[in-house]
N, CA, C and O atoms as a GROMACS GRO file, in nm:
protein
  416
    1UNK      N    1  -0.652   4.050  -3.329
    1UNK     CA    2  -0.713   3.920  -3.348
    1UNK      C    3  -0.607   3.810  -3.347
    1UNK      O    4  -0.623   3.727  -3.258
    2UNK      N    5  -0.493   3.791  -3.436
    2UNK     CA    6  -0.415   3.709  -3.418
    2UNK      C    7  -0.372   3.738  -3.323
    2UNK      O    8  -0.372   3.623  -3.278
    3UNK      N    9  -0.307   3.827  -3.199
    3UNK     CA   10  -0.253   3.800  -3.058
    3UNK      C   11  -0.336   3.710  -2.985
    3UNK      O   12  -0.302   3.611  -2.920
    4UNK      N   13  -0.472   3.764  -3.007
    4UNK     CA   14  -0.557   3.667  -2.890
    4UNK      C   15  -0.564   3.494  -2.948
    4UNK      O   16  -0.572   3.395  -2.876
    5UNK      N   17  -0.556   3.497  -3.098
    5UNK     CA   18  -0.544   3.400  -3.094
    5UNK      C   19  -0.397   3.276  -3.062
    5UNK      O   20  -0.398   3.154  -3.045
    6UNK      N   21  -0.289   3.370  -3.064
    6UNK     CA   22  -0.180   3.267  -3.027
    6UNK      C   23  -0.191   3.276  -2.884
    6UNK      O   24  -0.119   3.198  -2.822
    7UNK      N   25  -0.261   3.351  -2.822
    7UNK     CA   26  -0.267   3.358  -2.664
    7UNK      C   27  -0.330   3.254  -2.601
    7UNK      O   28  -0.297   3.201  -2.495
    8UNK      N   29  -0.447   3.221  -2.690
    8UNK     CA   30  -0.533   3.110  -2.694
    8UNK      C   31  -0.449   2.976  -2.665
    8UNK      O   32  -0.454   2.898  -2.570
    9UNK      N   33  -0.367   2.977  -2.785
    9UNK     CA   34  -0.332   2.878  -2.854
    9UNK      C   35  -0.204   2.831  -2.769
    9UNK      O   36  -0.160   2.717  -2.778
   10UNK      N   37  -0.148   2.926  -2.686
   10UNK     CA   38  -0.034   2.913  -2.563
   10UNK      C   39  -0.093   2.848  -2.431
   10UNK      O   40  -0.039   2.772  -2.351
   11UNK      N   41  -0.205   2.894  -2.433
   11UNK     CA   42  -0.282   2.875  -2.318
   11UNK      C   43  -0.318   2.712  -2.325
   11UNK      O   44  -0.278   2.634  -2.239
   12UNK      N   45  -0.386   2.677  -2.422
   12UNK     CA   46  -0.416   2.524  -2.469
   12UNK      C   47  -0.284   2.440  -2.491
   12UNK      O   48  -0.292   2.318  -2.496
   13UNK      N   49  -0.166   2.500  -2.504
   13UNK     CA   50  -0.049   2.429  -2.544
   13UNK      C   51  -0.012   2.407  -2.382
   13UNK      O   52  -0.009   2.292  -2.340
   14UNK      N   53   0.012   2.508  -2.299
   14UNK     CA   54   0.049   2.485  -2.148
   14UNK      C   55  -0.044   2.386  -2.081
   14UNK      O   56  -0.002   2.340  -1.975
   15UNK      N   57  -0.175   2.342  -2.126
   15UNK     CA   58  -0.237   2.322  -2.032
   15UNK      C   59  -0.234   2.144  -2.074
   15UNK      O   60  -0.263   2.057  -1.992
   16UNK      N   61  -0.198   2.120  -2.196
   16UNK     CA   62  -0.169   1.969  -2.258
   16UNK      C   63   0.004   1.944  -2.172
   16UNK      O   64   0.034   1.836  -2.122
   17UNK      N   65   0.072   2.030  -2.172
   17UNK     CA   66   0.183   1.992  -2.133
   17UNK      C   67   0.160   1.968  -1.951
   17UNK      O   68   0.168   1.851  -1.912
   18UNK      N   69   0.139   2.058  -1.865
   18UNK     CA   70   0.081   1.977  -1.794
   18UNK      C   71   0.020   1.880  -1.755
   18UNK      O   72   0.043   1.822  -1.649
   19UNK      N   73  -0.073   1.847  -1.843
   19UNK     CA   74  -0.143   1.714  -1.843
   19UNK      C   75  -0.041   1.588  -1.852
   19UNK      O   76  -0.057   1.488  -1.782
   20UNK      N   77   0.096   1.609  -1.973
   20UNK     CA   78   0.156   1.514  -1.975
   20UNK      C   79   0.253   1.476  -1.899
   20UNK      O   80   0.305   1.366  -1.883
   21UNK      N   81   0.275   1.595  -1.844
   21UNK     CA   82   0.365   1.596  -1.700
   21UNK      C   83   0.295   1.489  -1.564
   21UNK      O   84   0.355   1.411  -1.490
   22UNK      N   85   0.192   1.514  -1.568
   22UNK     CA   86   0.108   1.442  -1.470
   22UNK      C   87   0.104   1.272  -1.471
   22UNK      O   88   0.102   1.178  -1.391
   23UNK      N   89   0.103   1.305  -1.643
   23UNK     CA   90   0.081   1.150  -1.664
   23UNK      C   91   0.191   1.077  -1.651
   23UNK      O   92   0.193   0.959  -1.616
   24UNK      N   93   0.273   1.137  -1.675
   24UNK     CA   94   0.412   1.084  -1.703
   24UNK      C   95   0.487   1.007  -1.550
   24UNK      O   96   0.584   0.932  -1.555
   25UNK      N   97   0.422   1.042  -1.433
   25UNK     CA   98   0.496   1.014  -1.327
   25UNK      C   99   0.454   0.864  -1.268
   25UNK      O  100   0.334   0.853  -1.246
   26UNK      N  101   0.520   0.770  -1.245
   26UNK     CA  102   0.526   0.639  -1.204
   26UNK      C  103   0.394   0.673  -1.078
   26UNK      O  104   0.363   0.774  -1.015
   27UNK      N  105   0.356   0.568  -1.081
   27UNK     CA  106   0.187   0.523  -1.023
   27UNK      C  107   0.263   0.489  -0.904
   27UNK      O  108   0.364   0.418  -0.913
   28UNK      N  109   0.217   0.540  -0.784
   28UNK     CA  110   0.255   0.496  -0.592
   28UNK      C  111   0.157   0.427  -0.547
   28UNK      O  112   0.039   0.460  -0.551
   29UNK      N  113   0.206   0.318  -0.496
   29UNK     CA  114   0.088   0.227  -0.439
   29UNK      C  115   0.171   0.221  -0.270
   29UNK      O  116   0.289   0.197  -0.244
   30UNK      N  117   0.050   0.255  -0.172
   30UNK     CA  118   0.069   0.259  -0.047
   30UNK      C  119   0.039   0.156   0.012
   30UNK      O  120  -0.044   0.098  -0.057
   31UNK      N  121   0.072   0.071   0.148
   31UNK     CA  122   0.057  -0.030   0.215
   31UNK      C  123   0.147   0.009   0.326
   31UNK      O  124   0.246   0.080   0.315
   32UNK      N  125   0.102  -0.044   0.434
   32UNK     CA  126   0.183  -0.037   0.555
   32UNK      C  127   0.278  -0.191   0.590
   32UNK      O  128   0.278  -0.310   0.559
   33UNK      N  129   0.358  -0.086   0.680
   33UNK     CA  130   0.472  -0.200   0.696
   33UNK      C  131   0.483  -0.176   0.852
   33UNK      O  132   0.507  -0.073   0.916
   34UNK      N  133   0.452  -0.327   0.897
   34UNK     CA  134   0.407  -0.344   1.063
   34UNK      C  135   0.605  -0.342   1.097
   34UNK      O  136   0.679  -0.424   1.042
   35UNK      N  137   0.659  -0.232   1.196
   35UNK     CA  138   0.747  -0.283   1.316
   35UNK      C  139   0.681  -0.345   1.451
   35UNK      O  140   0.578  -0.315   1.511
   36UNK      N  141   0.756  -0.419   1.470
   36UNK     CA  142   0.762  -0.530   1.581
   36UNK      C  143   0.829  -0.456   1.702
   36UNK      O  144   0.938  -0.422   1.655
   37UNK      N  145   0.827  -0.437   1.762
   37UNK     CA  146   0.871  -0.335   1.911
   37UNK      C  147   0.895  -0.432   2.035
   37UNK      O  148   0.978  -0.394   2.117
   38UNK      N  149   0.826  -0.562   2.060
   38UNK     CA  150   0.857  -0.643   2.190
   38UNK      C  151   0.800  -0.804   2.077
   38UNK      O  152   0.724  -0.806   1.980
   39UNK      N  153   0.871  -0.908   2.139
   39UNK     CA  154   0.800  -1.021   2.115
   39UNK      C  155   0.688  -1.030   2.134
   39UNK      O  156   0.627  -1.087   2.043
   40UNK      N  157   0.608  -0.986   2.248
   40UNK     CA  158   0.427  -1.014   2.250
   40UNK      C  159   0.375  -0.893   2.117
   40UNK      O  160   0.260  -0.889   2.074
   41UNK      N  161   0.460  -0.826   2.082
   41UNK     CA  162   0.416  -0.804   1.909
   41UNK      C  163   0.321  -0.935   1.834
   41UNK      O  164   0.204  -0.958   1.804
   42UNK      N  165   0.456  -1.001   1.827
   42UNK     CA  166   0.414  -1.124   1.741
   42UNK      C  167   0.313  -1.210   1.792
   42UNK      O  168   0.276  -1.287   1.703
   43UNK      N  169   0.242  -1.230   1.921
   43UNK     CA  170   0.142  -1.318   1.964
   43UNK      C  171   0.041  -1.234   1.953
   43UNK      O  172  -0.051  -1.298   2.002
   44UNK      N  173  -0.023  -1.081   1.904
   44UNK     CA  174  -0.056  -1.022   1.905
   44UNK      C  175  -0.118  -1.024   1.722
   44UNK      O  176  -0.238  -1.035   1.695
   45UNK      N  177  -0.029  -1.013   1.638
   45UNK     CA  178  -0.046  -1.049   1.496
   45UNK      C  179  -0.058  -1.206   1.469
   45UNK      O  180  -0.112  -1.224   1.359
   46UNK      N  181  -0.017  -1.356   1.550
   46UNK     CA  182  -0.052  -1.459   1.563
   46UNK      C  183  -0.226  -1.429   1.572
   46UNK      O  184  -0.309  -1.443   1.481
   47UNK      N  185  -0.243  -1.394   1.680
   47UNK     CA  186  -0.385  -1.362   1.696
   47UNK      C  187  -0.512  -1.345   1.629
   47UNK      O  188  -0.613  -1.414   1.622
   48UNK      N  189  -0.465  -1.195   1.568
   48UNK     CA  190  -0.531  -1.170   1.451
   48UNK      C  191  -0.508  -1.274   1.333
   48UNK      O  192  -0.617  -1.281   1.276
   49UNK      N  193  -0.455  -1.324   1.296
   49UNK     CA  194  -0.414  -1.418   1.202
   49UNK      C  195  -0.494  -1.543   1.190
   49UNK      O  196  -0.534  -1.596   1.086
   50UNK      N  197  -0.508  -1.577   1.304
   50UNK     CA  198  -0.535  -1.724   1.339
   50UNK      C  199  -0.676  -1.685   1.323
   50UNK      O  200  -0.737  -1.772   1.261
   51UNK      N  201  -0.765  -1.565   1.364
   51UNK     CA  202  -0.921  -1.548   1.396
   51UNK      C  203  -0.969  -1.521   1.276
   51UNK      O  204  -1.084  -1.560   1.255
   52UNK      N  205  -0.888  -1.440   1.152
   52UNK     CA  206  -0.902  -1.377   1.022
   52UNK      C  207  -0.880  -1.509   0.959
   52UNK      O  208  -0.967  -1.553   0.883
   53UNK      N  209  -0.774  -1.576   0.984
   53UNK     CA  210  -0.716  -1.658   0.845
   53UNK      C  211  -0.725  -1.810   0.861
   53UNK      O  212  -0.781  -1.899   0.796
   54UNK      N  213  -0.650  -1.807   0.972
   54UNK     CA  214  -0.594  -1.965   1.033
   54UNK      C  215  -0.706  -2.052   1.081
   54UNK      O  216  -0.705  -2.175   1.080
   55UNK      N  217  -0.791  -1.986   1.118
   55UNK     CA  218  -0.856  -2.116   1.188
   55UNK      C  219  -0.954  -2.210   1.078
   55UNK      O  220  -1.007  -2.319   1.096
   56UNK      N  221  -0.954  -2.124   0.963
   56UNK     CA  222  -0.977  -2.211   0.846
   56UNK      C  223  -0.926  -2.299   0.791
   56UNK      O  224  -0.979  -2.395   0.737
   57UNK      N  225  -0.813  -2.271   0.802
   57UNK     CA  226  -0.670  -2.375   0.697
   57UNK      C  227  -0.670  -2.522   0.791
   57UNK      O  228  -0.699  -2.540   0.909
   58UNK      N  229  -0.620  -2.625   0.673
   58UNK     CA  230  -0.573  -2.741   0.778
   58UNK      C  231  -0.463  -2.702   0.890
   58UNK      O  232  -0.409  -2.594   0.918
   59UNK      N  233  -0.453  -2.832   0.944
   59UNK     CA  234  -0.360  -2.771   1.042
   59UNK      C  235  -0.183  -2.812   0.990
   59UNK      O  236  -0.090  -2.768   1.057
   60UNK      N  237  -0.163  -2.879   0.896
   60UNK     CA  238  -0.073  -2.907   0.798
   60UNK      C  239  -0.040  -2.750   0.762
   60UNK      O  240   0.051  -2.687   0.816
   61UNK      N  241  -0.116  -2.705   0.678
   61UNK     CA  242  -0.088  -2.551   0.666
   61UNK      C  243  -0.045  -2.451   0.790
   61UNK      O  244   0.056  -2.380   0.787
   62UNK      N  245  -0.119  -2.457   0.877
   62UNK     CA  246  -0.062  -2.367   1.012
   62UNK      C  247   0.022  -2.369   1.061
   62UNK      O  248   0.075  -2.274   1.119
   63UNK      N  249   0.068  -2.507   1.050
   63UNK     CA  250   0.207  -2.533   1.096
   63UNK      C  251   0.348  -2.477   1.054
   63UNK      O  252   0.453  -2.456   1.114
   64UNK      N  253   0.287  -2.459   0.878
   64UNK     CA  254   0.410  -2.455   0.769
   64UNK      C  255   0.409  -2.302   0.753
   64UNK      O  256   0.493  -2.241   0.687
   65UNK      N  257   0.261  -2.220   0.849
   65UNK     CA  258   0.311  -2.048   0.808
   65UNK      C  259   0.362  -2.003   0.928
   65UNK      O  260   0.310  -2.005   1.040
   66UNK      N  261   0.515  -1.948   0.876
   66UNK     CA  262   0.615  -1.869   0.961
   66UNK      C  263   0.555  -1.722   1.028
   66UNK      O  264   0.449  -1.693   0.972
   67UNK      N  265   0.587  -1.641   1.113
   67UNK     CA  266   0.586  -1.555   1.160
   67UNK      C  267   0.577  -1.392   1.067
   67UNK      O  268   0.515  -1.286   1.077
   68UNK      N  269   0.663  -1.443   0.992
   68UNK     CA  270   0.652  -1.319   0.871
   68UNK      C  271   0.576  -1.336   0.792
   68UNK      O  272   0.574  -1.247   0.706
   69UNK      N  273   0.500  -1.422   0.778
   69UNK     CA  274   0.415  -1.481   0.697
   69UNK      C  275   0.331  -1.391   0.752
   69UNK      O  276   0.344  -1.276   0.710
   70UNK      N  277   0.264  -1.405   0.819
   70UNK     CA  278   0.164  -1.387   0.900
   70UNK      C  279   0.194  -1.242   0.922
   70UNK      O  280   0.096  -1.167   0.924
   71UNK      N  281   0.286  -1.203   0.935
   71UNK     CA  282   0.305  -1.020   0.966
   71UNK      C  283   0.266  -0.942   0.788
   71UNK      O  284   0.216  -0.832   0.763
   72UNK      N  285   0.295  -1.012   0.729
   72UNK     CA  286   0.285  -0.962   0.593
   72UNK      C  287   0.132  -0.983   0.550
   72UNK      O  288   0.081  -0.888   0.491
   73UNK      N  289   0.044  -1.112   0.577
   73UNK     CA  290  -0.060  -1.096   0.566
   73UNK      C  291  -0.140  -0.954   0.690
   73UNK      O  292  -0.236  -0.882   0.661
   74UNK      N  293  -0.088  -0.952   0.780
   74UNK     CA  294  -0.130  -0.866   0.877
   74UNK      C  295  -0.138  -0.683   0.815
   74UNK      O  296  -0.235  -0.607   0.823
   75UNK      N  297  -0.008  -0.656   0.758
   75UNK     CA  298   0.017  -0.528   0.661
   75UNK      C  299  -0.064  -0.559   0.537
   75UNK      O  300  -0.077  -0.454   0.475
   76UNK      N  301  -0.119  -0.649   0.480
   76UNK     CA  302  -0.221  -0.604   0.368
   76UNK      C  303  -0.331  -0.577   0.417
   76UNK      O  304  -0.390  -0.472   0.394
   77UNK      N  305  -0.378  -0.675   0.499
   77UNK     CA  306  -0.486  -0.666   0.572
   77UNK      C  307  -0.536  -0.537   0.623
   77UNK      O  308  -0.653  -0.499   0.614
   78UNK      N  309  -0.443  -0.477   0.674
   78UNK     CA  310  -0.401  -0.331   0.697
   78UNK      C  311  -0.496  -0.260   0.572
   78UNK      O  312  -0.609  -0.216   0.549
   79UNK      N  313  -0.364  -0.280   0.510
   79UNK     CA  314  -0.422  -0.150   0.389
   79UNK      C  315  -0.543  -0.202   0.320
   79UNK      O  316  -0.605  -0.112   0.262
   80UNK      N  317  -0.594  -0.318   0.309
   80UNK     CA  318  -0.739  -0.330   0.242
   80UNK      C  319  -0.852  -0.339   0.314
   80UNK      O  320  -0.965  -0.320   0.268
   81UNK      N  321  -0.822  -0.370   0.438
   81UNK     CA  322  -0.962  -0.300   0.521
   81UNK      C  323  -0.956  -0.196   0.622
   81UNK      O  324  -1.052  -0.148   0.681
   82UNK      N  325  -0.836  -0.165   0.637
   82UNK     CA  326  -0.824  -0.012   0.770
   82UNK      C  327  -0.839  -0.114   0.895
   82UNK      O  328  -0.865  -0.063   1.004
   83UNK      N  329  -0.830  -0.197   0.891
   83UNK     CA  330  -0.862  -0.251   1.066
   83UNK      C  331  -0.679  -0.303   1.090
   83UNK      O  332  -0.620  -0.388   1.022
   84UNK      N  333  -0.624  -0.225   1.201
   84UNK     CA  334  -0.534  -0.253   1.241
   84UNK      C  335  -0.525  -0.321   1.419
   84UNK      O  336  -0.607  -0.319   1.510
   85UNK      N  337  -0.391  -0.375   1.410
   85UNK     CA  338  -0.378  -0.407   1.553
   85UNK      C  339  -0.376  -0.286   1.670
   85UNK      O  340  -0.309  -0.194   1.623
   86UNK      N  341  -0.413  -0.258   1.777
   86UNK     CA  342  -0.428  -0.161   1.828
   86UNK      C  343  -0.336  -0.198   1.965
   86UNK      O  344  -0.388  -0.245   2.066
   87UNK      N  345  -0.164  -0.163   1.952
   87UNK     CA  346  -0.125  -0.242   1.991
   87UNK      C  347   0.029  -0.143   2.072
   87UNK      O  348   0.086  -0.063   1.998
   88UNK      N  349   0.072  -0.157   2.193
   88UNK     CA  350   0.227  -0.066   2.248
   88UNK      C  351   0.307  -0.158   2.160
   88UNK      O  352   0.413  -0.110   2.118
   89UNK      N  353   0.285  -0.248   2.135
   89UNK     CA  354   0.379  -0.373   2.072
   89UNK      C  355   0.396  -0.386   1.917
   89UNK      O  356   0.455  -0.481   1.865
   90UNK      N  357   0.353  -0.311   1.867
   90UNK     CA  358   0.330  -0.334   1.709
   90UNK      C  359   0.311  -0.108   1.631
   90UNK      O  360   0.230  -0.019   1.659
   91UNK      N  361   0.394  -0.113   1.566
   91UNK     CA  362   0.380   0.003   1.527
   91UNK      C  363   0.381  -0.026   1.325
   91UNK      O  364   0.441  -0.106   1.254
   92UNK      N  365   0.289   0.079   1.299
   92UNK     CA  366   0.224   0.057   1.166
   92UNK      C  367   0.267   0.176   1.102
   92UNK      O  368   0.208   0.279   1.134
   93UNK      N  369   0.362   0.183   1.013
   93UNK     CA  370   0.404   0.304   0.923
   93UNK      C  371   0.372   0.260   0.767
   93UNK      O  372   0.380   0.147   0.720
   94UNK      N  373   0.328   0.399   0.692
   94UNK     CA  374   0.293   0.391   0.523
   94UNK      C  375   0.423   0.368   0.425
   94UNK      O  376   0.531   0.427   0.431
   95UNK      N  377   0.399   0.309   0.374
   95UNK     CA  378   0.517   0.263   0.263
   95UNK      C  379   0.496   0.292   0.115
   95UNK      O  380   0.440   0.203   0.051
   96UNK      N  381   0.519   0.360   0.075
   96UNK     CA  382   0.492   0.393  -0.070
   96UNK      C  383   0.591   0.309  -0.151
   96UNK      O  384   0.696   0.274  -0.097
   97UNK      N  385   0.565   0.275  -0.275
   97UNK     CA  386   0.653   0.218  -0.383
   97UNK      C  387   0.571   0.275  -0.538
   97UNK      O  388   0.456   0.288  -0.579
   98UNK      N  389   0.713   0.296  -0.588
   98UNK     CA  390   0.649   0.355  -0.737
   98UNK      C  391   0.645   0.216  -0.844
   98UNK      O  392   0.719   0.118  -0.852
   99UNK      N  393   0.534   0.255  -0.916
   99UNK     CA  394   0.510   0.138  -0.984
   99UNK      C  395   0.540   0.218  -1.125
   99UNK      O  396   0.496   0.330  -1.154
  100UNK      N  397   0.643   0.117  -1.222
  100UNK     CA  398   0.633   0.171  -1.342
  100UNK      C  399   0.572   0.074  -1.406
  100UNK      O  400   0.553  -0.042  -1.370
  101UNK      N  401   0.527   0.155  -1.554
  101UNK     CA  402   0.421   0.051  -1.629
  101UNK      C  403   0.481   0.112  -1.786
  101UNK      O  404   0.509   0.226  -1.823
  102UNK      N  405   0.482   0.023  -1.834
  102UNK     CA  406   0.499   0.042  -1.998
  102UNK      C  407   0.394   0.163  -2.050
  102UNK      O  408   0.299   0.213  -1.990
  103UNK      N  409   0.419   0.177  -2.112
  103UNK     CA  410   0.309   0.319  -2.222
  103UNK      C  411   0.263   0.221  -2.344
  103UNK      O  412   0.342   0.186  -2.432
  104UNK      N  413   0.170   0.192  -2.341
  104UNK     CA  414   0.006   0.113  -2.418
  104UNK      C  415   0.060   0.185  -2.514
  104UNK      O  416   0.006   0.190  -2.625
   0.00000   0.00000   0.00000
């Protein structure tokens, strides 16, 4: 009777320590990160940009967003709706980053 019960009691101890192992590891948040392969890359993510974003803004604003601007809105865009450029000119790779967070 007491074997089965420290057997028990090993079993429930391994299976909390796992748990804290799990918890313990910094949170990965994925997003893609657009390479540029030819300049008509960039008239290509202009594009999308201008039909998604730009043609709303004044034109004061359009003026003042740079190229990377616009590539960086292009990589979220990416990862929050799945619609990418479909493009020889533009290549889309996953980027992971670990996020640490304080313990509550």
């Amino acid at each position: 009777m007491l074997k089965k019960q420290g057997d028990a009691t090993m079993v429930m101890f391994e299976q909390e320590a796992a748990t804290a192992e799990i918890d313990n590891r910094p949170e990965a948040r994925q997003g893609y990160e657009i390479t540029v392969l030819h300049p008509v890359g960039f008239t290509e993510i202009f594009a999308m940009w201008f039909e998604k974003e730009g043609k709303n803004l004044p034109i004061d604003k359009i003026g003042n967003t740079k190229l990377d601007q616009m590539k960086a809105w292009a990589e979220k865009h990416a990862f929050k709706t799945g619609t990418k450029i479909e493009s020889k000119f533009i290549k889309y790779e996953e980027s992971f980053k670990a996020v640490n967070r304080k313990a509550k």
